[in-house]
N, C-alpha and C positions, 0 to 999 in steps of 0.2 A: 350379285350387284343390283341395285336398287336403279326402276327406269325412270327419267325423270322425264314425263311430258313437256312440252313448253307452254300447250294447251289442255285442260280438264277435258272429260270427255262430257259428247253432247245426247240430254235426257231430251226425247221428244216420244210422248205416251209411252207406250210400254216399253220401249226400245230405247237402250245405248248405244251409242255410237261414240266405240272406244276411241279413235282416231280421228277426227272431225276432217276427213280426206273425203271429198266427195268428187265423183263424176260427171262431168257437165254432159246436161242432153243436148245431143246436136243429132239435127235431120240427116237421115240416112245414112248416120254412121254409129248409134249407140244403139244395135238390136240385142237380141239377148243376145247371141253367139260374142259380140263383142263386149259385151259386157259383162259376159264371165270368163273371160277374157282376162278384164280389170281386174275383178272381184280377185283372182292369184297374187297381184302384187299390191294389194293392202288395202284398195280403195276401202273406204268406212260406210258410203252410201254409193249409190247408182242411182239416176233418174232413166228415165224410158227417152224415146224420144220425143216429140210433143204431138198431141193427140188433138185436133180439131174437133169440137165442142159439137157442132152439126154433124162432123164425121161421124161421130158416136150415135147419133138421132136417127142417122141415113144408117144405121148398123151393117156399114161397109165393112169386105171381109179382113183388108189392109190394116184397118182400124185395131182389130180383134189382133193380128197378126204382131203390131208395134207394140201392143199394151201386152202383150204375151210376158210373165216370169216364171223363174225356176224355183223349185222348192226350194232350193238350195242358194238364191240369192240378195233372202231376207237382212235387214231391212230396204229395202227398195222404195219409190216411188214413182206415181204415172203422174206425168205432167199432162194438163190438160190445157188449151187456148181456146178463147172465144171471147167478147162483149156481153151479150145476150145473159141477162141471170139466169133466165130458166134454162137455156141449154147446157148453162155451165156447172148446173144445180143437179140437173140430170148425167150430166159426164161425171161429176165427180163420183155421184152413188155409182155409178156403170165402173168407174176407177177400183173403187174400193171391190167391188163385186171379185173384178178383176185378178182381188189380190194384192192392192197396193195397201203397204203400211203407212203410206202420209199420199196426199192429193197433195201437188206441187202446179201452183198458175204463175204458164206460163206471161210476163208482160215486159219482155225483155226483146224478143224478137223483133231484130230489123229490118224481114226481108216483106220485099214490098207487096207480095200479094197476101200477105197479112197483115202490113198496117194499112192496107185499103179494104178491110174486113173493119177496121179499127179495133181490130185485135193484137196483141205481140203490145212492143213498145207505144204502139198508136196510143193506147189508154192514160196513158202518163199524162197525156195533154189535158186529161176530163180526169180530173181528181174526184169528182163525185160518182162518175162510172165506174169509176175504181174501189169507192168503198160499197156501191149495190152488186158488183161482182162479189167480194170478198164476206161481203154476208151472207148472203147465197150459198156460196160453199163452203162457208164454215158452220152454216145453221142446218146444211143438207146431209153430212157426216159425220161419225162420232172421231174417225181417225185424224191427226194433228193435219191442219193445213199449212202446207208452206208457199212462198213467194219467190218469185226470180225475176229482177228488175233491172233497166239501165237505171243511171242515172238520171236522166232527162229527153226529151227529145232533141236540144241540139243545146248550142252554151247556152243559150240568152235565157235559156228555158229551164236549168237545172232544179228540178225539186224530186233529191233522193231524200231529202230528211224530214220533207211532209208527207210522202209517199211509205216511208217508212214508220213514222208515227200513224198517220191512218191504218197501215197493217197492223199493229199490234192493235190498236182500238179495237180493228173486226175480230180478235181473237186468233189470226195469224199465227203459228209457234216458230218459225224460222223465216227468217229473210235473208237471200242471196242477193248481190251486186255484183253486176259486170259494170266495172268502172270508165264505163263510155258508155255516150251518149246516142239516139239512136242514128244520129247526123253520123257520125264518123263510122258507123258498122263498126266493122274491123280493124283499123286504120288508126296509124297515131298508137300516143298509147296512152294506156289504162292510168286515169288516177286513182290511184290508193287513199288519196288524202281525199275524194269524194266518196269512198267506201267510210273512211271514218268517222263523217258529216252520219251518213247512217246509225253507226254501232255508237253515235255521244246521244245522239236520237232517243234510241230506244231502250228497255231490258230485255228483249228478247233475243236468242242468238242470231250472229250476223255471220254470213258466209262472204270473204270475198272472192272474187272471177276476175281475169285477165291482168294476160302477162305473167303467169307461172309457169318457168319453163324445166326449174329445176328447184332442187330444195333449195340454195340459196334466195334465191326469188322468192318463194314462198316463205323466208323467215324476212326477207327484206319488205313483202308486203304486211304482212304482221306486224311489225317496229310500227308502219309509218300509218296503218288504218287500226291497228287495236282491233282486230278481226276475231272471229272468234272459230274459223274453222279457212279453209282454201279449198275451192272449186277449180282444177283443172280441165280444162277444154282443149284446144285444138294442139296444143303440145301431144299429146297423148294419140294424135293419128300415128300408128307406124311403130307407135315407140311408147307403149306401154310401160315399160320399166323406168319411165319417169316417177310414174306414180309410186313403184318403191323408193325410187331414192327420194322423193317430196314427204312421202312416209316417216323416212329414217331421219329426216331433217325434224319432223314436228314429233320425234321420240328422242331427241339428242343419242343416236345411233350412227355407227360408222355406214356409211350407204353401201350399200349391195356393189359389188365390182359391175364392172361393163360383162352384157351376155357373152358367151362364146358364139361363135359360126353353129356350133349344136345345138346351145340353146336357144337362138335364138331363132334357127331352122321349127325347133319344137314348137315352140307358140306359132309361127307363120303355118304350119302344118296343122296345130289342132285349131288355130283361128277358121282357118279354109274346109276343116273335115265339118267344123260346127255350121258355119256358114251351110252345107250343104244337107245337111240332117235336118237344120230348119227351114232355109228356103226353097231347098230345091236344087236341083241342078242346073240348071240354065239362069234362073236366079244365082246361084252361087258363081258360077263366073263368069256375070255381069259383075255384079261384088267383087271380086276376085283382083279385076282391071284395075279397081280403084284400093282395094286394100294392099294386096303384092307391092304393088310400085310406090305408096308409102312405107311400108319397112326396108325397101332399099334404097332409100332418102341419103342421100349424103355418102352411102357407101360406094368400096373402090367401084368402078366399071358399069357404078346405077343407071347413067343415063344409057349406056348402051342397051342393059339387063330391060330398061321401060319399054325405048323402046322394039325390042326384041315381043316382050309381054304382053304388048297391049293389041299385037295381032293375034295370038292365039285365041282359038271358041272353042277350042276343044278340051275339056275336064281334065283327063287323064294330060296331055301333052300342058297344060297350066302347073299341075303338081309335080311333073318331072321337071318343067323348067326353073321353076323358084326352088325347086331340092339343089339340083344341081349347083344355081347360082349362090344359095347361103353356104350351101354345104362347101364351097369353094372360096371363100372369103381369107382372109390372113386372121390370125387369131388375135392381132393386137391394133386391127383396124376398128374404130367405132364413127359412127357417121358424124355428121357436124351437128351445131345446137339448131332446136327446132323453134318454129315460130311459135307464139302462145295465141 
């Protein structure tokens, strides 16, 4: 039987990217351990988390630790934030150094001790900062640079489709939209129809961000922004196997059934084994607090299983207790829909 995409896939340098499914990077929950992770259930690309542009200057060893990839989880890219061109000129060479197949800037960020950097979404408001950044890094590496932007700092202020035209000027090869503004963070929801203000914009491909919480979602942002690819974000805590079924939706594929209690034991197990072969143990479950009690999101007895979970400090007694509790699940319970 012949597969019919409903998207082409996306060329960026050497790399295809069969499935235009990508991973949004978000702080302190996209390290590698979780991100190969993803990489099992089809995602097409993986971002790092985002890498502070002085971080890399100051050669902190945290720094080194976040931009960390696996042989194994090419095409990747390190997202790097800052203002400053020359810092950002030297992070992205340190990027690629790294390992990264595309340097990905960040200017999307709306959490406040970076847009008082006037880094993250801050930049939006200086459209001319925005293109001495993006030359910078496009003229400091030979690898595809790409973008990830709100749409504006708050309504009054919407410019995703100058902000997007200037990126393909600087030689940009991808631009992402998270369709809100940097006013609303999270909050509200996401226009689609300001992602496609983007993609009539430019010819370069356009990724949209927020509000995918399943494949229907993802074909429904498609329809209405003419996108050229979907970034999953915060859907994807807990419950990875969205990104299969957001996969099988952009392959007109029947989606993957709901995990069983075993497999879904499996991933929370090798998610926790990887966690601690990369951080550490004491790191691992601090991580552990916060990982565990999203994959029991919505399921039967979660609130009790959290807070039962979130007093243990002890390694070994963390892995018996979340074995125990998947392992004892009904087979035809799946939790409720998750936020995007």
């Amino acid at each position: 039987m012949t597969r019919t995409n409903i998207l082409p896939p996306l060329r960026l340098g050497a790399h295809t990217i069969d499935v235009p499914l990508v991973l949004a990077p978000m702080a302190g929950i996209t390290d590698l351990p979780f991100r190969r992770i993803c990489r099992r259930f089809g995602v097409g690309l993986t971002v790092t988390e985002m890498v502070a542009s002085r971080a890399v200057d100051m050669k902190r060893a945290r720094t080194q630790k976040i931009a960390q990839v696996a042989p194994d989880e090419h095409p990747v890219a390190i997202q790097i934030a800052g203002s400053d061109p020359q810092y950002m000129r030297q992070a992205a060479q340190w990027a690629v150094a790294q390992g990264a197949d595309f340097v990905d800037i960040n200017m999307g960020c709306p959490v406040k001790k970076v847009c008082k950097q006037l880094a993250g979404s801050a930049m939006l408001r200086d459209e001319r900062l925005v293109r001495r950044v993006l030359d910078a890094v496009v003229q400091a590496v030979q690898v595809p640079v790409t973008l990830k932007i709100r749409t504006g700092w708050d309504e009054r202020s919407k410019n995703v489709a100058t902000i997007a035209r200037i990126a393909e000027d600087a030689g940009v090869q991808m631009l992402t939209v998270h369709g809100r503004t940097r006013a609303q963070m999270f909050h509200g929801h996401a226009s689609w129809e300001d992602i496609g203000l983007a993609k009539q914009a430019v010819s370069i491909p356009v990724i949209g961000n927020g509000d995918i919480v399943d494949g229907a979602s993802a074909r429904a942002m498609l329809a209405v922004s003419g996108c050229d690819g979907v970034m999953v974000g915060r859907a994807v805590q807990g419950n990875p196997w969205v990104l299969a079924e957001v996969r099988a939706a952009l392959l007109n594929e029947t989606p993957p059934p709901p995990p069983t209690p075993a497999e879904r034991w499996r991933i929370v197990e090798q998610h926790l084994r990887e966690l601690c072969a990369h951080h550490g143990q004491p790191t691992a479950s601090r991580l552990a607090r916060k990982h565990v009690p999203w994959y029991s999101k919505g399921l039967p007895g979660s609130a009790a299983f959290r807070s039962q979970f979130q007093q243990l400090h002890d390694w070994q007694a963390q892995l018996d207790a979340a074995r125990r509790y998947f392992l004892s699940l009904p087979e035809d319970e799946q939790p409720v829909a998750y936020a995007a």
